[in-house]
N, C-alpha and C positions, 0 to 999 in steps of 0.2 A: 504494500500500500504506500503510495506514495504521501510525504511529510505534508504537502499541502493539499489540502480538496479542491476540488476544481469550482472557480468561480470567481468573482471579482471581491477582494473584503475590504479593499480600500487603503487606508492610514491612520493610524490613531493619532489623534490630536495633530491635524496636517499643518497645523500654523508651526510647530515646535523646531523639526526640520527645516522650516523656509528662515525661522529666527535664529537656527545656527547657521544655516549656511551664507547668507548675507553679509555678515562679520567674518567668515571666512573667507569671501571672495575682496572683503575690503582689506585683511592684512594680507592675503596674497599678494594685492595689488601694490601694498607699500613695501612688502618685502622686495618686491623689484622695483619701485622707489628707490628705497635704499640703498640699493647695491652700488657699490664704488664710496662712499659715506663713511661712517662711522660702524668699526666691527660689531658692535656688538647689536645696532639697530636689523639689519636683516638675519641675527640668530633670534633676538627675543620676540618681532614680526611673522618669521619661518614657524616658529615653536608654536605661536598663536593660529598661525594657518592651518597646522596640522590638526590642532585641539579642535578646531570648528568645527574642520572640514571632516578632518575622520569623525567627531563625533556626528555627525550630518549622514555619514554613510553606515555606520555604527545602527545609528536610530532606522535606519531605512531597512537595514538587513533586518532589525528585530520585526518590524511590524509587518514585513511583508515573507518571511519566512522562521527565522528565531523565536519567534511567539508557537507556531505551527508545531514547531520539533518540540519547543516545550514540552504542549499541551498533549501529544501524542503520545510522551513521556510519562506524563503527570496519569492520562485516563487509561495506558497499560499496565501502569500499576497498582490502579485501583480494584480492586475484588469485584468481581460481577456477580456474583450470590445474592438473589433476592433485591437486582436491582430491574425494576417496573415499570418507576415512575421518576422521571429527570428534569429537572427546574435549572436554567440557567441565568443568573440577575447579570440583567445589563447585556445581551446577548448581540446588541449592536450586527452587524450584518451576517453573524453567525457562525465564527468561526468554531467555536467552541463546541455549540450544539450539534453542527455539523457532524463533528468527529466523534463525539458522545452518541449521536445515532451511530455510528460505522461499526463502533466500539462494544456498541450495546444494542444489537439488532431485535432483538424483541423488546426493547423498551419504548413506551411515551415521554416523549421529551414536550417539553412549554420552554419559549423561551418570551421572559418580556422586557420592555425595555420602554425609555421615553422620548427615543429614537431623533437622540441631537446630534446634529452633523458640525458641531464643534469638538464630540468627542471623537468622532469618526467621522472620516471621509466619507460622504455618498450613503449615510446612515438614513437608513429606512426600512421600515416591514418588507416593501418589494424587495429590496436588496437581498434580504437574507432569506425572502421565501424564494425567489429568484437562486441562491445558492444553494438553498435544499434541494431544490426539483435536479438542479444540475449534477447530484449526486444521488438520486433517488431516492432521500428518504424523507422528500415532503409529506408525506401520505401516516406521517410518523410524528411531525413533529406541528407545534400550534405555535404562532406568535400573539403574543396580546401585548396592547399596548396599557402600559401602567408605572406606576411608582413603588420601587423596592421598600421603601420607606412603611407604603401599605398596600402591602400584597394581595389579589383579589381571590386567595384561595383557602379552601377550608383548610383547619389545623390537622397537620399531621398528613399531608397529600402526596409525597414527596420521599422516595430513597436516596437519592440521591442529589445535592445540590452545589453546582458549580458558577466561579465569578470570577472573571476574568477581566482584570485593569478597568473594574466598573465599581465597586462603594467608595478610591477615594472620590471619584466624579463628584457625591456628596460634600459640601463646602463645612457643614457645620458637624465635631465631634457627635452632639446628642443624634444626630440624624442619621449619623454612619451606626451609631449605637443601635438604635430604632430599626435597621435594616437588616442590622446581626439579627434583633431580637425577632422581626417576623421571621428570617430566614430558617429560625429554630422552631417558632409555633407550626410553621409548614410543614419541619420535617418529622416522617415518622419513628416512633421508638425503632435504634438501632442501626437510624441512618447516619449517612456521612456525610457534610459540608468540605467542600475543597475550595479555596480562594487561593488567588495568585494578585498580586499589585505590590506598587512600589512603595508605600508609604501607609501610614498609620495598621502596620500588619500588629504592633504590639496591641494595640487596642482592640482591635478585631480579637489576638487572642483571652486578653483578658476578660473580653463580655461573654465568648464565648465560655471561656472557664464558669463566670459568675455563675452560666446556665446548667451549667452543671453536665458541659459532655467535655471529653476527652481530648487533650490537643497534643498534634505532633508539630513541631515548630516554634514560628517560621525558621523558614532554612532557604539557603542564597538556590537559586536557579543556573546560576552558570552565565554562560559569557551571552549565550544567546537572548537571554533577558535584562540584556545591556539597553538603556534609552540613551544612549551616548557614550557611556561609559560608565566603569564600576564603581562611580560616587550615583548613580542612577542608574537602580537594577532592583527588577518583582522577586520577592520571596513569595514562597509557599507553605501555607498553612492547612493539613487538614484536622477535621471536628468529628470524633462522631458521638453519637447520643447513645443513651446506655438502652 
């Protein structure tokens, strides 16, 4: 099976890439400025070029293949026993889901999301149901559109639940808290929560502790879950309930 499914998923957060690489093509351009000048202006110009630009190509390979091998990673080592029912927050055009159907071919998968094209490039329902057909297992999975904050499904619906660089999207600490907390009333006794993102993973772990399931993590992803480089990089946390 190949690392990525077939279909268009876009860029996460496409503004971020254009905001490095701009400063990179601007000290490119004074590094050759400089040259003939002063020695040390086109080494600390050069060093600057590289930090942009590589992180600019860095951020590119993750979202458009590094995220894929992740998550491939992440949902073949996840136990398939008594999983049924698949909830993916924030499922943006679907990568995730995608693969969690491939993964788990007798399961229903839902994915919902509030489908903003600032967090994703070309983010929308059609997008991602448009990605499922293209790998056959629309007929499998449902989109709805909603707020993780407040989930539209009954308590306990759910074996399995995956979140992929979507709670920190949430700007306010209590609200990311409040997304853990439906994440748990959805799921059912014995299920497992997997979240991948780059930032507030402590606090994710610690509410989910308060709740009383089980945590492994977080723990670093590797180079492929680099957003530029390894001062920005997704850890991995899984949850499961007792």
């Amino acid at each position: 099976m190949k690392v990525k499914p077939r279909g268009s998923y876009g860029i996460d957060a496409a503004y971020v890439p254009i905001l490095w690489f701009i400063p990179g093509v601007m000290f490119a351009s004074a590094t050759l400025g400089a040259l003939g000048g002063s020695a040390w202006q086109p080494i600390v110009y050069g060093l600057l070029t590289i930090q942009f630009l590589g992180g600019t190509a860095i951020y590119l390979h993750t979202t458009l293949r590094g995220k894929f091998a992740v998550w491939r990673r992440i949902l073949s080592e996840t136990d398939d026993a008594d999983v049924e029912r698949i909830l993916d927050l924030g499922c943006g055009r679907g990568a995730v889901i995608v693969m969690a159907a491939q993964r788990f071919p007798e399961a229903k998968l839902t994915g919902i999301d509030l489908w903003r094209k600032s967090d994703q490039s070309g983010n929308g329902e059609e997008a991602a149901t448009a990605n499922a057909k293209a790998n056959g297992v629309d007929s499998r999975i449902d989109f709805v559109t909603g707020d993780m904050t407040k989930l539209p499904f009954e308590d306990g619906s759910f074996d399995l639940i995956t979140a992929s660089m979507s709670i920190h999207n949430i700007p306010k600490a209590e609200r990311r808290a409040r997304a853990i907390r439906e994440a748990v009333r959805v799921l059912k006794p014995g299920g497992r929560i997997v979240i991948a993102d780059l930032k507030a993973m402590d606090e994710y772990a610690d509410e989910l502790s308060k709740l009383g399931l089980k945590i492994e993590g977080p723990k670093s992803l590797g180079w492929q879950a680099w957003w530029s480089g390894p001062w920005v990089s997704s850890k991995m946390l899984r949850a499961a309930a007792e």
